[in-house]
C-alpha positions as CSV (number, residue, x, y, z in Angstrom):
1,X,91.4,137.2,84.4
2,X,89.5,138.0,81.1
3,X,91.7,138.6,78.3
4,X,90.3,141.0,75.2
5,X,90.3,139.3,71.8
6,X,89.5,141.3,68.4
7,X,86.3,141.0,66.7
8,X,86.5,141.0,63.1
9,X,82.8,142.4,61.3
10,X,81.4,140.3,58.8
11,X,81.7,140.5,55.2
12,X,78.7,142.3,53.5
13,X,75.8,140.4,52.4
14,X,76.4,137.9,54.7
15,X,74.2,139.2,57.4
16,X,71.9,136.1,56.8
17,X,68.3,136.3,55.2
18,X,65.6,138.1,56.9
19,X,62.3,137.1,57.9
20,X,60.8,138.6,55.6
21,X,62.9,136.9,52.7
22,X,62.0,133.3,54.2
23,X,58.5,134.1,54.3
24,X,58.8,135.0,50.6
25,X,60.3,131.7,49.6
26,X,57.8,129.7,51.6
27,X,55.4,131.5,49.9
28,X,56.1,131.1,46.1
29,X,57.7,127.2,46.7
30,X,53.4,126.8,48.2
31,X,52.9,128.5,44.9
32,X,54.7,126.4,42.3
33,X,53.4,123.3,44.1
34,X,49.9,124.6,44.4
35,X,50.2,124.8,40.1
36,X,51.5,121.3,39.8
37,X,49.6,119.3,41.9
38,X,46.3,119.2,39.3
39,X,48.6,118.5,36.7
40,X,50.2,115.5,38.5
41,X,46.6,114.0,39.5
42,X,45.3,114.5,35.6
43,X,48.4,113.0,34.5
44,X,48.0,109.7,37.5
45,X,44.3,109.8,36.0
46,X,45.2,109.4,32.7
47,X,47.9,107.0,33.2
48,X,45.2,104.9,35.3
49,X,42.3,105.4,32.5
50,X,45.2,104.4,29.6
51,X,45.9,101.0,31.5
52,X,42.1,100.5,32.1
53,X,41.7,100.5,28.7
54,X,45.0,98.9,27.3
55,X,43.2,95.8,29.1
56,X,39.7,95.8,27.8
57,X,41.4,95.8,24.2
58,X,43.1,92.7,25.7
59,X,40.4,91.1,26.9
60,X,38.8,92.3,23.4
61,X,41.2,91.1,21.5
62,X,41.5,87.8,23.7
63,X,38.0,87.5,22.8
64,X,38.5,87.6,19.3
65,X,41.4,84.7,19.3
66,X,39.0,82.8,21.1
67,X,36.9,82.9,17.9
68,X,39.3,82.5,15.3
69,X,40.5,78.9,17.5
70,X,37.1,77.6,16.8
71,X,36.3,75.8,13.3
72,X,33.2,78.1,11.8
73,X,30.7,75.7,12.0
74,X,31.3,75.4,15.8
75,X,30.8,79.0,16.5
76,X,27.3,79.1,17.1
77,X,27.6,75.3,18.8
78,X,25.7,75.4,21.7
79,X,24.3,78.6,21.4
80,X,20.5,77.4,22.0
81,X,17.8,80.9,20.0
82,X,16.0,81.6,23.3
83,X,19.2,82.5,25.1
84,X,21.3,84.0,21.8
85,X,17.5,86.0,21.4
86,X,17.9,87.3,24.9
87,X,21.4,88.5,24.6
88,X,20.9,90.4,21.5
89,X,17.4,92.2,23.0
90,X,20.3,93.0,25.4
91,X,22.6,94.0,24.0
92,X,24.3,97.7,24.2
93,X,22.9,100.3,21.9
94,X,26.5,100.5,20.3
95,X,26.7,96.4,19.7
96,X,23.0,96.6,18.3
97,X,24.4,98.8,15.7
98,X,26.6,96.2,14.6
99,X,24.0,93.3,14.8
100,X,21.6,95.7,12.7
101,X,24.2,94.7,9.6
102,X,23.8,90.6,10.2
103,X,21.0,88.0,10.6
104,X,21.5,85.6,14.1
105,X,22.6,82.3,13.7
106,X,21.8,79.3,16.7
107,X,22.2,76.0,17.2
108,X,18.7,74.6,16.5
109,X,20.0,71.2,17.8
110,X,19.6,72.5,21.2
111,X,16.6,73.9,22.8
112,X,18.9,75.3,26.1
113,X,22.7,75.6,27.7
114,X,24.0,78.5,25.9
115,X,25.8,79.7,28.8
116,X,28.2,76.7,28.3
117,X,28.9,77.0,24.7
118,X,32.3,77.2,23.5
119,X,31.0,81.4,22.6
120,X,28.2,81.6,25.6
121,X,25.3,83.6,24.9
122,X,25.8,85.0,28.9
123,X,28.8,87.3,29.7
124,X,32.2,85.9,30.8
125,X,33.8,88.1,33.5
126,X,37.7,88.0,33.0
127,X,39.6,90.7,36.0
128,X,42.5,92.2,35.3
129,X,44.4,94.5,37.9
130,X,41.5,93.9,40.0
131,X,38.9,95.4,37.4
132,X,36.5,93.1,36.5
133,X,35.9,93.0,32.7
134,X,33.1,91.4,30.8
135,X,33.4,89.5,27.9
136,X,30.6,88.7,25.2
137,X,30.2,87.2,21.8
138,X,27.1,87.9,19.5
139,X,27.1,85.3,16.2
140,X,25.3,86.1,12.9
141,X,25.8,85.9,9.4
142,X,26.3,88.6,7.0
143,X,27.6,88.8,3.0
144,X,29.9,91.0,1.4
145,X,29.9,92.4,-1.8
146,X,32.2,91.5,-4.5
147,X,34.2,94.0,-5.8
148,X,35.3,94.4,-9.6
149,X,38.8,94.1,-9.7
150,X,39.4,97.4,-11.2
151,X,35.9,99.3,-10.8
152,X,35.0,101.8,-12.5
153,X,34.2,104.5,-10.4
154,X,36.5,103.1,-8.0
155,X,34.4,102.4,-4.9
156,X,33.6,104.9,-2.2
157,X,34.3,104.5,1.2
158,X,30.9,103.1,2.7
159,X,30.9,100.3,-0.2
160,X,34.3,98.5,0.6
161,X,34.7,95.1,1.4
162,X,34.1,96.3,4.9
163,X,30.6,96.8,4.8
164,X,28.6,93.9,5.8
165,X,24.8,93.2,4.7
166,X,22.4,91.4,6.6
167,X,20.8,89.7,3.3
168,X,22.6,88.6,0.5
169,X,22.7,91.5,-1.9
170,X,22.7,88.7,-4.9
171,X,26.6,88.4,-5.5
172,X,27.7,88.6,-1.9
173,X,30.2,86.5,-0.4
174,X,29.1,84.6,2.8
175,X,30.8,85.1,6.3
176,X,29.9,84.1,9.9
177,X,30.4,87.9,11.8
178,X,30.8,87.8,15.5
179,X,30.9,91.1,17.4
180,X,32.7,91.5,21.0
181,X,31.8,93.8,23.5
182,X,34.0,94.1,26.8
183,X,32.2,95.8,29.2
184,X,33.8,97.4,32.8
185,X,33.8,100.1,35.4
186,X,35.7,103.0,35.7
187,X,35.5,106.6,37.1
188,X,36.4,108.1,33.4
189,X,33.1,106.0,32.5
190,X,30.2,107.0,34.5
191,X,27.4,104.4,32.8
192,X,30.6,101.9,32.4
193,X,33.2,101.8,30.0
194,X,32.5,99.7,26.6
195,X,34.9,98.3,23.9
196,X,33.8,96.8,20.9
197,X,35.4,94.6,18.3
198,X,34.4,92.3,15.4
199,X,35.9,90.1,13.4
200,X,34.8,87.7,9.8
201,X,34.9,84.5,9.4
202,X,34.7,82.6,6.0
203,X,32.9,79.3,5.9
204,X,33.1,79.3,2.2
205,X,35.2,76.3,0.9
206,X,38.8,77.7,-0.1
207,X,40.1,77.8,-3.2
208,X,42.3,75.5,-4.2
209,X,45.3,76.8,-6.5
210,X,46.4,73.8,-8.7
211,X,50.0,73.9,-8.6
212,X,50.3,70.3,-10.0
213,X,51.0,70.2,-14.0
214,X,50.5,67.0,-14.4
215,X,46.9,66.0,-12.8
216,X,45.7,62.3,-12.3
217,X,44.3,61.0,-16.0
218,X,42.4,57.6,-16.6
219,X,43.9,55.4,-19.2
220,X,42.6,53.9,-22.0
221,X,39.6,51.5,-21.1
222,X,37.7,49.3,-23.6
223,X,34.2,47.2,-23.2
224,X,34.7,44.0,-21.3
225,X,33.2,41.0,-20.7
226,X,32.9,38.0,-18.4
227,X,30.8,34.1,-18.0
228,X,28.5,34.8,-14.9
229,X,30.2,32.6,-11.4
230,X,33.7,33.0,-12.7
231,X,36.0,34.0,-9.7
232,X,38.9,34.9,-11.6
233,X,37.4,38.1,-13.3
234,X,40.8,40.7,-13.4
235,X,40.4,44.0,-15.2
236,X,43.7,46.1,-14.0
237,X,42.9,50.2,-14.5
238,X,45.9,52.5,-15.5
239,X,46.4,56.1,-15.4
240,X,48.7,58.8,-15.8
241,X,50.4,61.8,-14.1
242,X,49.1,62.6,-10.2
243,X,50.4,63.1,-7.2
244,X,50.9,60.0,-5.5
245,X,49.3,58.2,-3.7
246,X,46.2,57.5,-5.8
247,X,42.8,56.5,-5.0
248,X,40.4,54.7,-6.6
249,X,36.6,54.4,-6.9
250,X,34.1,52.7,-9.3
251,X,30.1,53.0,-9.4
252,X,27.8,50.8,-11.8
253,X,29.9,47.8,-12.0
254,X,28.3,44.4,-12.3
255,X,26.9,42.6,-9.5
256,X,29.8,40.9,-7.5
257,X,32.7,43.1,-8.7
258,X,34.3,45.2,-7.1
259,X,37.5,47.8,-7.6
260,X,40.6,48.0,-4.9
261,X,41.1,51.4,-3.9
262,X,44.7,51.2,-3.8
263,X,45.8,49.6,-6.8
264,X,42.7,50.2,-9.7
265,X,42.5,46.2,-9.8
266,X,38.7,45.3,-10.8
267,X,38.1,41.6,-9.7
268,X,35.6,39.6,-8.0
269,X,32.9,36.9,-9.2
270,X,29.9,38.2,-11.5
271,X,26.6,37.0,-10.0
272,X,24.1,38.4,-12.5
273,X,24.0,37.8,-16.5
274,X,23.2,41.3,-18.3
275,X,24.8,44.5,-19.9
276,X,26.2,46.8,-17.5
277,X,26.4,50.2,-19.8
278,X,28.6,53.6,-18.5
279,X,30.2,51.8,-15.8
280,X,32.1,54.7,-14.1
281,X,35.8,54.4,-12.7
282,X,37.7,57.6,-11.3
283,X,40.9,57.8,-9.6
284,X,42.0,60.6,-7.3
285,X,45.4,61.7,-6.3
286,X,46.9,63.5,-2.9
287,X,45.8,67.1,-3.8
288,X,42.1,65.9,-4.4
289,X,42.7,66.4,-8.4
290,X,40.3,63.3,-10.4
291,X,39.4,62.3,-13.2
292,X,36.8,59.4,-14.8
293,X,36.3,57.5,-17.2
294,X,33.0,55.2,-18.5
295,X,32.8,52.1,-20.6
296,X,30.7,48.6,-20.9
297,X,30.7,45.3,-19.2
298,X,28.5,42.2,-20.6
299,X,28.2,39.5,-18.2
300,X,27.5,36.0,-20.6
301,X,26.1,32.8,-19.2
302,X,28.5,29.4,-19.4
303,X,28.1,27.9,-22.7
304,X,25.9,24.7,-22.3
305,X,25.1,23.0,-25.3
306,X,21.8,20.5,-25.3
307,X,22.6,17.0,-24.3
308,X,21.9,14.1,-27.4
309,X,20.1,10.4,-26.9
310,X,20.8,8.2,-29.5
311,X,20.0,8.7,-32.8
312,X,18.4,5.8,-35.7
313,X,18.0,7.0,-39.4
314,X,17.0,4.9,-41.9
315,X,19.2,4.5,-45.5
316,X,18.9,7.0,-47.7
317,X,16.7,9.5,-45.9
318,X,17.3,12.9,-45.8
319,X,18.1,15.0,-42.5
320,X,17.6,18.0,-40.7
321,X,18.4,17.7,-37.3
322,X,19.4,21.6,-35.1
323,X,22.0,20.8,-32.4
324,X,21.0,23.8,-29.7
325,X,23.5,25.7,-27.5
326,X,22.2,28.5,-24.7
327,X,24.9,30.9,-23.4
328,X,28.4,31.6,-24.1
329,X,29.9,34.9,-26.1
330,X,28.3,35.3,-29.8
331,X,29.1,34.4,-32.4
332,X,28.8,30.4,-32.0
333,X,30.9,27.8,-34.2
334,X,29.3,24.3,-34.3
335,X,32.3,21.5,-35.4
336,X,31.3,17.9,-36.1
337,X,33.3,14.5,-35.8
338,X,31.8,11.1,-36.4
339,X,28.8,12.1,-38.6
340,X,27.2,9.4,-40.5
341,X,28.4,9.4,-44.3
342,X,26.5,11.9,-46.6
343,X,26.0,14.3,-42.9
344,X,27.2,17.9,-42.8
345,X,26.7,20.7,-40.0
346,X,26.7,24.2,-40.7
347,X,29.7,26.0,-38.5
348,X,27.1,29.2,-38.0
349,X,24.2,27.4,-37.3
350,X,24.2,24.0,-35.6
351,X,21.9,22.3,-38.5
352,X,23.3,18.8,-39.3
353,X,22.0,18.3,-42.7
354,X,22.5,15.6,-45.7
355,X,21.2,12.3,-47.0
356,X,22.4,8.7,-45.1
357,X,23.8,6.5,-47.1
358,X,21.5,4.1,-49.5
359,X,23.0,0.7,-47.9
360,X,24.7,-0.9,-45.0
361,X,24.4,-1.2,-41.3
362,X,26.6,1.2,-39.2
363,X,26.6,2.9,-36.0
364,X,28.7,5.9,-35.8
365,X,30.4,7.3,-33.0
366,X,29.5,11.2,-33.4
367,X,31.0,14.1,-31.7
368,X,29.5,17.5,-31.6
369,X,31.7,20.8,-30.4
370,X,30.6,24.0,-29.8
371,X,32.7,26.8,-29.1
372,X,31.6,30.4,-28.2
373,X,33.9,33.7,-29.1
374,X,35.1,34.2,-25.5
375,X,37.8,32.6,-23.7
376,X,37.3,30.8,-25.8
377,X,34.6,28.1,-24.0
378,X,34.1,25.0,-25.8
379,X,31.7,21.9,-25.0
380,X,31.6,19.0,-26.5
381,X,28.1,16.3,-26.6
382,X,28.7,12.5,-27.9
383,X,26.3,10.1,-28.9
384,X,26.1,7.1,-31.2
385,X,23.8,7.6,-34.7
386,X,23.1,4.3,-36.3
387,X,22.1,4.7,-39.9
388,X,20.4,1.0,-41.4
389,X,17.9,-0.7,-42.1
390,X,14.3,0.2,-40.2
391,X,14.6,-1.4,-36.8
392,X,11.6,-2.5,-34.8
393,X,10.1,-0.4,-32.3
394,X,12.2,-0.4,-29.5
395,X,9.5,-1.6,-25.9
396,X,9.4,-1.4,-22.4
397,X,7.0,-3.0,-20.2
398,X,5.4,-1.2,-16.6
399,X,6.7,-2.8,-13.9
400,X,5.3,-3.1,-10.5
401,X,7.6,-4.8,-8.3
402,X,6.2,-6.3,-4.8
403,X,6.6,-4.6,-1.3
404,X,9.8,-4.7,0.5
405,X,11.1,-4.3,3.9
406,X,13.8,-2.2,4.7
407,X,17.0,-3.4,5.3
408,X,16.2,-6.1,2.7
409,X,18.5,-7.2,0.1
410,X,16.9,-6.5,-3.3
411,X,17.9,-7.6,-7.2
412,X,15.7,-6.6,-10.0
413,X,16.3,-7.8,-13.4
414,X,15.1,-4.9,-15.6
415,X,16.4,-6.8,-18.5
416,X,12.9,-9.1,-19.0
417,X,11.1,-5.6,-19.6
418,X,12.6,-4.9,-22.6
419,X,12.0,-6.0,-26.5
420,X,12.8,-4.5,-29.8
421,X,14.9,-1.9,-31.1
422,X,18.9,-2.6,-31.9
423,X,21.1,-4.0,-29.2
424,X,23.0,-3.2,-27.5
425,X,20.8,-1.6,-25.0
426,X,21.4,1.2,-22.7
427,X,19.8,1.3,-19.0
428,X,19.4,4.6,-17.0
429,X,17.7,5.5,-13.9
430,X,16.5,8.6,-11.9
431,X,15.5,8.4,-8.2
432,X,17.0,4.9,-7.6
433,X,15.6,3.9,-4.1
434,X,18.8,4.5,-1.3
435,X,20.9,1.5,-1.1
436,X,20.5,0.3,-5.0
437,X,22.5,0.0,-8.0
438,X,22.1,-0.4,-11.8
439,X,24.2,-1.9,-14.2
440,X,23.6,0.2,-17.0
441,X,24.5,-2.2,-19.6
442,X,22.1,-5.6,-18.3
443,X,19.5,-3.6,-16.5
444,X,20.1,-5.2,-13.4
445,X,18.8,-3.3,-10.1
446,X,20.9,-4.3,-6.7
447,X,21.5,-3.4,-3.2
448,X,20.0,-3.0,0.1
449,X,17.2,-1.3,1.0
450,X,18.1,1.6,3.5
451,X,15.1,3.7,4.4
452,X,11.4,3.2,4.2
453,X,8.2,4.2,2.4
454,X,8.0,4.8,-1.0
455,X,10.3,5.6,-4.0
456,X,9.2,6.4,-8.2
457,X,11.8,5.7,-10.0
458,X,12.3,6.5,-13.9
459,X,14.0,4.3,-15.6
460,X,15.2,5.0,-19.8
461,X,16.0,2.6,-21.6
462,X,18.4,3.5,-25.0
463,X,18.9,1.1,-27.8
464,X,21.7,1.3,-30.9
465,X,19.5,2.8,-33.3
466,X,18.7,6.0,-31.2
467,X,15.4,5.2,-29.8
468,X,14.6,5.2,-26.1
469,X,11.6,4.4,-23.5
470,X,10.9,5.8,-20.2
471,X,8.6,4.3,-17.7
472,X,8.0,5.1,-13.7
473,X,8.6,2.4,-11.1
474,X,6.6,2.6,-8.0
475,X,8.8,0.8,-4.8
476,X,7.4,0.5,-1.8
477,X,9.3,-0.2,1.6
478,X,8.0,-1.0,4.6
479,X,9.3,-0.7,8.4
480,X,9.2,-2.9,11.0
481,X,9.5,-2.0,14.7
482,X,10.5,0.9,15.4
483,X,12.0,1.5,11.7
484,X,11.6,5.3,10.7
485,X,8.3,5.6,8.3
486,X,5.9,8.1,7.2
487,X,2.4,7.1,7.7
488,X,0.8,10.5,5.5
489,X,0.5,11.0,3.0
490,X,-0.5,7.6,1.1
491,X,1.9,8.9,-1.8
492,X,-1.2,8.4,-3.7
493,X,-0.9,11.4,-6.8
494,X,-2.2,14.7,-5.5
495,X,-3.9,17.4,-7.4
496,X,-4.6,20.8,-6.1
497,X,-5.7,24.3,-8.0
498,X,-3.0,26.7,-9.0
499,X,-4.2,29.9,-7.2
500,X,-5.8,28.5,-4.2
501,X,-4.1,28.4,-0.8
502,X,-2.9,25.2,0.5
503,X,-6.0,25.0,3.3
504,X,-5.5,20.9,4.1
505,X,-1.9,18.5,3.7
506,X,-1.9,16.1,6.8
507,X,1.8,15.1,7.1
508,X,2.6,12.0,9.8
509,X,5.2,10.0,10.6
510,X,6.6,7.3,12.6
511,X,9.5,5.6,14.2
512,X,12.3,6.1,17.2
513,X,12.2,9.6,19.0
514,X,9.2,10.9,17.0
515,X,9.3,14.2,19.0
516,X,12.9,15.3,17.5
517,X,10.9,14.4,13.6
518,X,12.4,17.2,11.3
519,X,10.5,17.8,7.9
520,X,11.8,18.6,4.7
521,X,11.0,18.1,0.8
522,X,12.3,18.7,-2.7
523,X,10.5,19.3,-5.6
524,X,7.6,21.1,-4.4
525,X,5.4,23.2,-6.5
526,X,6.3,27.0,-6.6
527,X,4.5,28.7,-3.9
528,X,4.9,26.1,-1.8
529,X,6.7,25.6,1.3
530,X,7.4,22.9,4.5
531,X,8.6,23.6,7.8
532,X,10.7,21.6,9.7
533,X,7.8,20.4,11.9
534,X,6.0,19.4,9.0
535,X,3.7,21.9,7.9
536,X,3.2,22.8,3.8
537,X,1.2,25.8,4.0
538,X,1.4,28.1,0.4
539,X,-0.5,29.1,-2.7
540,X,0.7,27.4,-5.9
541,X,1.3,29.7,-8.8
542,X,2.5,27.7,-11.3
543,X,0.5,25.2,-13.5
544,X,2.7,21.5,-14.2
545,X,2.9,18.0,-12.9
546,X,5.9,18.1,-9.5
547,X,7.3,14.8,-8.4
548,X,7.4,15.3,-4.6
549,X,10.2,14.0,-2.4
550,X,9.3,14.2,1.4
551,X,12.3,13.3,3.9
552,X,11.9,13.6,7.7
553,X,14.8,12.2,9.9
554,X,15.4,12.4,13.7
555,X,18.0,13.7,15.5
556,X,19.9,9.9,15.5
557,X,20.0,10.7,11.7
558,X,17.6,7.5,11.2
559,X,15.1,9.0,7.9
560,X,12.3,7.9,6.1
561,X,11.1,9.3,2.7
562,X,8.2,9.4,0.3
563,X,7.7,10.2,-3.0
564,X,4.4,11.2,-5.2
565,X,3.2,13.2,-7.8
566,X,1.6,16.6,-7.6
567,X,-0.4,18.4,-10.3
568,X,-1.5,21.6,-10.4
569,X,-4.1,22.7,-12.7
């Protein structure tokens, strides 16, 4: 059955909001949200333009480390002038500002391929956040002007350091400029966006601070001097202070020396004879600090002093007789031992001067010794001086032995050809047939004969009083069989024109294997030359009587030779 319950009445104000009320709020929350909307787009706008161009100074400044990596006579590398012309006829009106202020630089090693230089003449698309940016470099040279380091009027703002010409304004410093454009798309950039950067780069040497007290110094050097072919030429170079380790160099040193970089040691073997004046040494030390130094080097010939034949004087007879020396370091002493009583020689000059004794008989053993102001070198000549009664004239007869074969054994007796003079006799010989002997004391020719055709021999003969004869032995050998020989010349004396090309020399020869012949000779006249296969082709050029020596062997080393006279007149 129902059952009544009390209703209590709600509170006041609590009756809930009207219709009305809600409508209202609905209406001014669509108002506030209407206001705020444009300001949240602008603000997502600008938030998207700020990142757009956060990365193009990135890419900029990506660009410009790109640069600075580079050495700066590699940033134009590459960059061919039709290519780097293009781009900068290209370029945007803002980079063309820049490049108003330089001059272009390119590689004129290269006619094309600047796209794949290390800074491409073409554009390098990098993409961030999906944008795609474009990088580019433009290269040119500019100076800046120098300025005073406290000028007066101070400088105004458009003639700083900053400001870079595109000619040298005639105290500029030199730079390599490259500008960098980064080029994009964006809504906030309806013709595209741009960013534009540059940067200098010095190509200038740098200058080096000298933080070193004590730089590298060459010691004291002094004039030196040397005998030409001596191999054990030492000149040790000192210096002071430097920062180790040191180097050293030398120009205008004689022929054949040289100087060790490491240690300052000059050595080496002179090759020339002359005065070498202001050779230069300079030594360098870590930090590149040098110094150099200059002084003289005479390079001497050996001392030789002329050889001495016997000597005769009469008694009493007064003498003048030079004793000659070539080479060596002046000044020159001349010492004596052995001279013939009433002799001197003067120490400066060499002279041996005096009067011989008035009597007597006597051969003296004499000693001359020369010594030069160098090492000292020293060179001594002997020869006996007789000092008598006159002596008769000392003879040698010519002597024309007969043919002989080769491989024959031979004995001349020299001995028979000889008359006069004071004994004991002295026997010599140049160009002594192969195979043969002589006994300088009796004269006496031996041995076997080993090659075939023909031989002139000079034979000197020497007695105790100091006089000597020469004459010229012809010896002719023949071959048998298949003996080596040469057949031409006749070794007949020749004669031919100084002046006047060789036109006409038949050479011939003979023997085993005749094909493997090989031609050679000494003692031809200057100009002259043979070739191995026998040809003497040339134009003499000097005038003088040449004693010829022709040799031709095969390849069983089997030889023949021949010897003549040549004059040219």
């Amino acid at each position: 059955m129902p059952t009544d319950r009390a209703v209590t009445p709600s509170p006041p104000g609590d009756e809930g909001m009207s219709l009305l009320e809600v409508m209202m709020a609905i209406f001014v929350i669509g108002t506030v949200m209407a206001a705020v909307a444009p300001v949240m787009v602008t603000s997502v706008a600008l938030s998207n333009r700020q990142r757009s161009d956060q990365a193009g100074i990135q890419v900029a400044n990506s660009a410009i480390e790109r640069v600075r990596a580079l050495e700066p006579t590699k940033l134009f590398k590459g960059r061919d002038k039709a290519s780097s012309d293009i781009q900068w006829a290209n370029a945007p009106k803002k980079v063309k500002d820049l490049l108003a202020q330089m001059m272009m630089v390119s590689d004129t090693s290269v006619t094309s391929g600047g796209s794949k230089a290390a800074l491409p003449t073409e554009a390098l698309e990098v993409t961030v956040n999906s944008t795609k940016y474009k990088q580019q470099w433009y290269v040119g040279q500019c100076w800046q002007t120098k300025v005073a380091a406290t000028p007066t009027p101070a400088p105004t703002a458009s003639a700083t350091a900053s400001t870079c010409a595109k000619t040298d304004p005639g105290n500029g410093v030199p730079f390599y400029r490259v500008v960098v454009s980064v080029e994009w798309q964006h809504a906030a950039c309806p013709t595209g966006c741009l960013y534009v950067a540059s940067t200098l780069v010095s190509y200038a040497q740098d200058p080096m601070f000298n933080t070193n007290p004590n730089p590298p110094k060459v010691g004291k050097l002094v004039a030196q001097w040397s005998y030409v072919n001596d191999d054990k030429v030492k000149y040790q170079i000192t210096s002071s202070g430097g920062h180790l380790p040191l180097k050293w160099a030398a120009s205008g040193l004689p022929d054949g020396l040289v100087i060790d970089p490491d240690s300052g040691e000059i050595h080496g073997t002179p090759t020339k004879t002359g005065t070498w004046t202001g050779a230069t040494v300079e030594v360098t030390d870590k930090d590149g600090l040098s110094d150099d130094a200059t002084f003289d080097w005479v390079i001497y010939n050996d001392l030789v002093v002329a050889p001495q034949a016997a000597r005769s004087t009469r008694n009493n007879t007064a003498v003048n007789v030079p004793i000659t020396a070539t080479g060596g370091r002046p000044a020159l002493t001349w010492t004596a031992t052995g001279l013939p009583t009433g002799l001197t020689i003067n120490s400066a000059t060499g002279v041996i001067t005096g009067t011989t004794a008035a009597s007597g008989a006597v051969t003296y053993k004499t000693q001359i010794t020369v010594t030069d102001a160098g090492t000292p070198r020293q060179v001594t000549v002997a020869f006996d001086w007789y000092v008598g009664p006159l002596v008769t004239p000392l003879t040698l007869a010519n002597y024309s032995p007969p043919p002989v074969s080769k491989g024959s054994p031979v004995s001349y007796d020299l001995s028979q050809l000889a008359g006069g003079g004071l004994k004991p006799y002295t026997w010599s010989a140049v160009s002594l047939p192969d195979g043969l002997t002589m006994n300088t004391s009796t004269g006496m020719v031996t041995g076997t004969m080993q090659y075939a055709s023909q031989y002139i021999t000079t034979v000197t003969l020497a007695d105790s009083s100091g006089q000597t004869k020469t004459i010229d032995i012809t010896v002719e050998v023949t071959a048998g069989g298949n003996d080596m020989r040469i057949n031409t010349p006749s070794g007949s004396p020749m004669s031919s024109q100084m002046g006047r090309a060789i036109t006409s020399f038949p050479v011939d020869s003979a023997g085993s294997n005749p094909p493997s012949h090989t031609w050679s000779a000494v003692g031809l006249p200057p100009g002259v030359v043979i070739s191995s296969d026998g040809a003497v082709t040339g134009t003499p050029t000097t005038r003088g009587k040449y004693r010829v020596t022709l040799q031709v062997t095969n390849n069983k080393a089997d030889k023949a030779k021949l010897m003549f006279d040549w004059t040219i007149t």
